[in-house]
C-alpha positions in Angstrom: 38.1 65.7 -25.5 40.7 66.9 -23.2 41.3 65.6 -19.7 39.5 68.8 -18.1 36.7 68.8 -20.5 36.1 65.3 -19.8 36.5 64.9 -15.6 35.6 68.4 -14.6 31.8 68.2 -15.3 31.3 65.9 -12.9 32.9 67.5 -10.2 30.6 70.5 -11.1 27.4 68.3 -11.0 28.4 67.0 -7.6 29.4 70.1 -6.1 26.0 71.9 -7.3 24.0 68.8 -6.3 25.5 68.5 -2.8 23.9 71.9 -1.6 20.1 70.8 -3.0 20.3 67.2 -1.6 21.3 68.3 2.4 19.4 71.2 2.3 16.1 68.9 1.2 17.4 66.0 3.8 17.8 68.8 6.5 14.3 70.3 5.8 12.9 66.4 6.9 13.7 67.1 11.3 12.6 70.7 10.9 9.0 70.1 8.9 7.2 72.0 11.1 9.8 75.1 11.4 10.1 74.8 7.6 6.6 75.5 7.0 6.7 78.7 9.4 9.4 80.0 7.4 7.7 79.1 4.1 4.4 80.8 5.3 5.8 83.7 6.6 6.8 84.8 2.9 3.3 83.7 1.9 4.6 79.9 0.6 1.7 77.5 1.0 3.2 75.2 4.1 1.7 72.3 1.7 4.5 72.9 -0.5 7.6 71.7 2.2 7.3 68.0 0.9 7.4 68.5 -2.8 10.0 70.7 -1.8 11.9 67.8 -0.5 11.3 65.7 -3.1 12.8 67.8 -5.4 15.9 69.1 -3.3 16.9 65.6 -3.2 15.6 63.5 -6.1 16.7 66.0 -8.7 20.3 66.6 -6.6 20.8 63.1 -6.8 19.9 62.9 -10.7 22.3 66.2 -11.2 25.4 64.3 -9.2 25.0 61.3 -11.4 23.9 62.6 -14.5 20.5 61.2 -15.1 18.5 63.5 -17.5 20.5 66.2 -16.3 19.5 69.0 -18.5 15.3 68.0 -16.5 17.1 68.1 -13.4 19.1 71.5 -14.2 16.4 73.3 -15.3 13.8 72.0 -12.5 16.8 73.0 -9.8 17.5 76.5 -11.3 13.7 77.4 -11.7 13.3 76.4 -8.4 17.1 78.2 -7.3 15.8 81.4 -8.7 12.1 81.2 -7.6 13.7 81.0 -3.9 15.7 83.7 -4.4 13.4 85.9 -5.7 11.0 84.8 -2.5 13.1 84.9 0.6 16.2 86.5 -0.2 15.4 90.1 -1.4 16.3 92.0 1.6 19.1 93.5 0.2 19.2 95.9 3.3 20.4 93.1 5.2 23.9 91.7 3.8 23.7 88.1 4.7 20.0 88.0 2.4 22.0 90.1 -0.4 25.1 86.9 0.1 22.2 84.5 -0.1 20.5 86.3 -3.0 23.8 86.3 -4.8 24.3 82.4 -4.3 21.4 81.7 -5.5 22.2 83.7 -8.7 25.3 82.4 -9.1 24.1 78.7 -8.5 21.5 79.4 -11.2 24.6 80.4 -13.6 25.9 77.1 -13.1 22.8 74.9 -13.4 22.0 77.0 -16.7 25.6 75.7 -17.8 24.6 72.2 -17.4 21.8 72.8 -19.1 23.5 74.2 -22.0 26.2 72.0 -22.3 25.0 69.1 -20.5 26.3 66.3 -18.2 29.7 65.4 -19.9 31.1 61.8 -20.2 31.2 60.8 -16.5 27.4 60.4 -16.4 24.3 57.9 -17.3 23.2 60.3 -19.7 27.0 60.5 -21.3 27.2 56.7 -20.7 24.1 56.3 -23.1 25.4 58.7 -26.1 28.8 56.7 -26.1 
């Protein structure tokens, strides 16, 4: 395995995790506004602390590679499922940027699933 092939996933899993775990630690001071939003679309409001839950516990798992390919495919179900809910007024830019992110973050997860989380990672640490 080359040098790129070997340190390059993680810095992949980190920067796709970072964006689930703050945006499920900055949903905890903003419960109640959270739920609005979430019930506006028609989201039970129920749903913000499983939410959380997973924003953070399966961002954590994806940074450190703990049954990443579970953690990948839970984050881009969830990635596109949010897309497809709140971002599909493509009338207004900004929704049709976020749509797009959430697309493209999808893309990425779906990479880890396919290839997994590479040597830097508990689940590489326990196929060595």
């Amino acid at each position: 395995m080359n040098t790129l092939e070997t340190n390059l996933p993680v810095v992949g899993r980190i920067f796709l995790a970072v964006i689930f775990v703050l945006a499920g630690l900055g949903k905890v001071p903003a419960v109640e506004f959270n739920v609005g939003y979430m019930e506006a679309f028609g989201v039970p409001g129920f749903l913000i602390w499983p939410t959380i839950v997973l924003e953070v516990v399966a961002g954590i798992m994806l940074a450190v590679g703990y049954k990443t390919r579970w953690a990948a495919a839970a984050l881009a179900a969830f990635t596109l499922l949010s897309g497809l809910i709140f971002h599909t007024n493509f009338a207004d830019q900004m929704e049709m940027t976020s749509f797009l992110k959430n697309i493209a973050i999808t893309g990425g997860l779906l990479y880890v699933i396919a290839f997994g989380a590479g040597a830097w990672s508990v689940d590489g640490r326990k196929a060595a």
